[in-house]
N, CA and C of each residue as an Amber inpcrd file, in Angstrom:
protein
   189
  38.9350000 123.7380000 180.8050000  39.2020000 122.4120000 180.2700000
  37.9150000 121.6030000 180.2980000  37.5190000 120.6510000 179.4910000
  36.3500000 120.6760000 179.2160000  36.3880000 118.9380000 180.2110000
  35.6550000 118.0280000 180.8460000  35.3910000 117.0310000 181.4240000
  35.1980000 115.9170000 180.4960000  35.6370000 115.9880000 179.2400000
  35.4550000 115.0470000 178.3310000  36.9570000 114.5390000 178.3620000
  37.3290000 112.4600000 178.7580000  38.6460000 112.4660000 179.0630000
  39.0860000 111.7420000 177.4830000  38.0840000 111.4980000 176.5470000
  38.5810000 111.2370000 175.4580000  39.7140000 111.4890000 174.7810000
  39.7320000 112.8780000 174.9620000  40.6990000 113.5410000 174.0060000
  41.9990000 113.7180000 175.2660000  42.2320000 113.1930000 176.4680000
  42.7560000 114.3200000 177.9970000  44.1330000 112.9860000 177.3810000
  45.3260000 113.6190000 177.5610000  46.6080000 112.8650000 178.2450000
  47.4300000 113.5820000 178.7570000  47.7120000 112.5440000 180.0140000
  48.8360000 113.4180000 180.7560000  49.4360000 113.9950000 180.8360000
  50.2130000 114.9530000 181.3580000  51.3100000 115.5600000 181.2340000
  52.1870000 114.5380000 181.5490000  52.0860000 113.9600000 182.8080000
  53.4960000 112.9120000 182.4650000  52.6910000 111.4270000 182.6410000
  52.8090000 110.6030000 181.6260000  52.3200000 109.2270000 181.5420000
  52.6550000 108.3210000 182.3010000  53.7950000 108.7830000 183.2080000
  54.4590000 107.1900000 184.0250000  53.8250000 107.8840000 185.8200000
  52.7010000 108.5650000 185.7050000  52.7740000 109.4640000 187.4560000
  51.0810000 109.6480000 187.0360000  50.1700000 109.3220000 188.3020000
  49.3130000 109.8640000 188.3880000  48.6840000 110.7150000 189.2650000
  48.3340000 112.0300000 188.5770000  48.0970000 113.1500000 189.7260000
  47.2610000 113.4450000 189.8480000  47.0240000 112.6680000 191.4580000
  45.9820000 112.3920000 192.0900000  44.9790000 113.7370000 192.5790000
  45.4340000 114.8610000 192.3200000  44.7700000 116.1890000 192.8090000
  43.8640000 116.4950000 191.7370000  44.5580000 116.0680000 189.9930000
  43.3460000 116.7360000 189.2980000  42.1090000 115.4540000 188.8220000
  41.0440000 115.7690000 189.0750000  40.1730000 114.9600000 189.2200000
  39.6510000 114.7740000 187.6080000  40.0800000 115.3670000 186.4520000
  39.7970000 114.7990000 185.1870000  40.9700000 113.4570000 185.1830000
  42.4760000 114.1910000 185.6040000  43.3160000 113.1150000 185.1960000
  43.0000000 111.6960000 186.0810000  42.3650000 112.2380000 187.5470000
  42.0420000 110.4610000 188.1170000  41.1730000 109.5390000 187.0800000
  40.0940000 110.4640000 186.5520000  38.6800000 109.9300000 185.9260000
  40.0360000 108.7990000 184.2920000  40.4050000 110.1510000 184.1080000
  41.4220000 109.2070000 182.9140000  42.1480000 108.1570000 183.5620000
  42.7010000 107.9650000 184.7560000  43.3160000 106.4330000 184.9350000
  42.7930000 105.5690000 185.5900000  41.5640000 105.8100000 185.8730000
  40.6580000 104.8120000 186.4880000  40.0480000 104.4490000 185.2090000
  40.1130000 105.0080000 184.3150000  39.5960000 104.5760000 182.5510000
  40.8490000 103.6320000 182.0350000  41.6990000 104.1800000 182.0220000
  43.4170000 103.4620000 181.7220000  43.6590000 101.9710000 182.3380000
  43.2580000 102.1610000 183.5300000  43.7570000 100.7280000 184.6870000
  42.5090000 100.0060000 185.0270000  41.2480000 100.4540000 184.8480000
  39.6410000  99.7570000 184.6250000  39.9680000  99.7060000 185.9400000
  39.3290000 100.4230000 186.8700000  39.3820000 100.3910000 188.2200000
  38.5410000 101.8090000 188.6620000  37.6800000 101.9060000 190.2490000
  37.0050000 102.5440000 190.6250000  38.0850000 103.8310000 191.1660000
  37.4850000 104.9510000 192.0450000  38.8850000 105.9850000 192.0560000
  39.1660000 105.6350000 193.6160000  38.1830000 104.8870000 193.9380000
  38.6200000 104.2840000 195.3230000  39.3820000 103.2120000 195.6290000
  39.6180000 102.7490000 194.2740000  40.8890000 101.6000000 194.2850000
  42.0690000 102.2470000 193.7360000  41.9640000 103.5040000 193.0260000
  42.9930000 103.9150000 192.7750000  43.6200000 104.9430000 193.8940000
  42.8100000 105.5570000 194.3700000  43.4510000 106.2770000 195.4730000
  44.1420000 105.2480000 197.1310000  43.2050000 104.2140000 196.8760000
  44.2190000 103.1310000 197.9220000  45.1250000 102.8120000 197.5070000
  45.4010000 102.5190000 196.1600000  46.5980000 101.7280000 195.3770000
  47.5660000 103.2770000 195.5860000  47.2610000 104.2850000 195.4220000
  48.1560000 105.4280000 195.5040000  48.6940000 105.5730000 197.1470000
  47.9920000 105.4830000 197.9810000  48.3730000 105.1660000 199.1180000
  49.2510000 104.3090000 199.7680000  49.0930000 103.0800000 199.0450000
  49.8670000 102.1680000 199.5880000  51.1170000 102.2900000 198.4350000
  51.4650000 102.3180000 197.2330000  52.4760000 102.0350000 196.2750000
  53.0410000 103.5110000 195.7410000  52.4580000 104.6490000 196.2390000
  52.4860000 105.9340000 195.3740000  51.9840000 106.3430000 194.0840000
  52.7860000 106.9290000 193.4560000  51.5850000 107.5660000 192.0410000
  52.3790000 106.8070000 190.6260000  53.2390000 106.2190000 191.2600000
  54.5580000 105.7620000 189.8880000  53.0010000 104.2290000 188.7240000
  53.1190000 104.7160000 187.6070000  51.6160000 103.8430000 186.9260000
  52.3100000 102.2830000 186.8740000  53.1860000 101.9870000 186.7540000
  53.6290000 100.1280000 186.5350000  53.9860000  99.9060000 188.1430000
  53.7770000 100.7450000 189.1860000  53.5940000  99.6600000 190.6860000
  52.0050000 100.0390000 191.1420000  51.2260000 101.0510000 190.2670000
  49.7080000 101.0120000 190.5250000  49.0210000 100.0690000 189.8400000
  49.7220000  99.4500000 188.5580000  49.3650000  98.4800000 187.9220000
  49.5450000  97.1730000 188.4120000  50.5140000  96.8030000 188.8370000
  50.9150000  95.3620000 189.9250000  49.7400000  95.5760000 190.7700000
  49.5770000  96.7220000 191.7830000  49.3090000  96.7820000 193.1700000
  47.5280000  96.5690000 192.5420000  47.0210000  97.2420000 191.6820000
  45.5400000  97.4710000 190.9920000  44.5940000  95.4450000 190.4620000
  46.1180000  95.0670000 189.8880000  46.1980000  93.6840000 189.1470000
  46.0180000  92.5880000 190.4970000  46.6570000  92.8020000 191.5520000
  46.7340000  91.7820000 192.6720000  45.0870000  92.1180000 193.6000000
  44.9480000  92.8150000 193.4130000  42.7390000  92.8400000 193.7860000
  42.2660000  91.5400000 193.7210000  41.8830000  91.1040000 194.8250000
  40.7420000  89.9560000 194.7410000  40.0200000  89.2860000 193.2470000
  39.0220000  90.7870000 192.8530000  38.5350000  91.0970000 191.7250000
  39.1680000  91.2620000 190.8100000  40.4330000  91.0590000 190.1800000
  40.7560000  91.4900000 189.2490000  41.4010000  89.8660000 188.9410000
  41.5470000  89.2870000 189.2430000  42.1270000  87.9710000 189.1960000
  41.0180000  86.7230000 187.6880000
């Protein structure tokens, strides 16, 4: 599979799986966020994408 996430979509759009490291690179592109805010936001809210989006949106920085 090639590292280009242009063309990459999920297998499932509402879950992000956090193991394959093209699909993180694609939702840290998706949600404009570093993979270290996304892997905390996965930590604290799980992988479901509209409570990583609340949890991503309520950031200091993102305000």
């Amino acid at each position: 599979m090639s590292d280009d996430i242009g063309s990459f979509k999920p297998l499932d759009p509402g879950r992000v799986n956090a193991i394959d490291p093209i699909e993180l690179r694609y939702w840290c592109s998706e949600l404009k966020c570093t993979e270290g805010e996304l892997r905390e936001a996965i930590a604290k809210v799980g992988e479901h994408v509209a409570e990583l989006r609340q949890a991503l949106a309520s950031l200091p920085r993102r305000r």
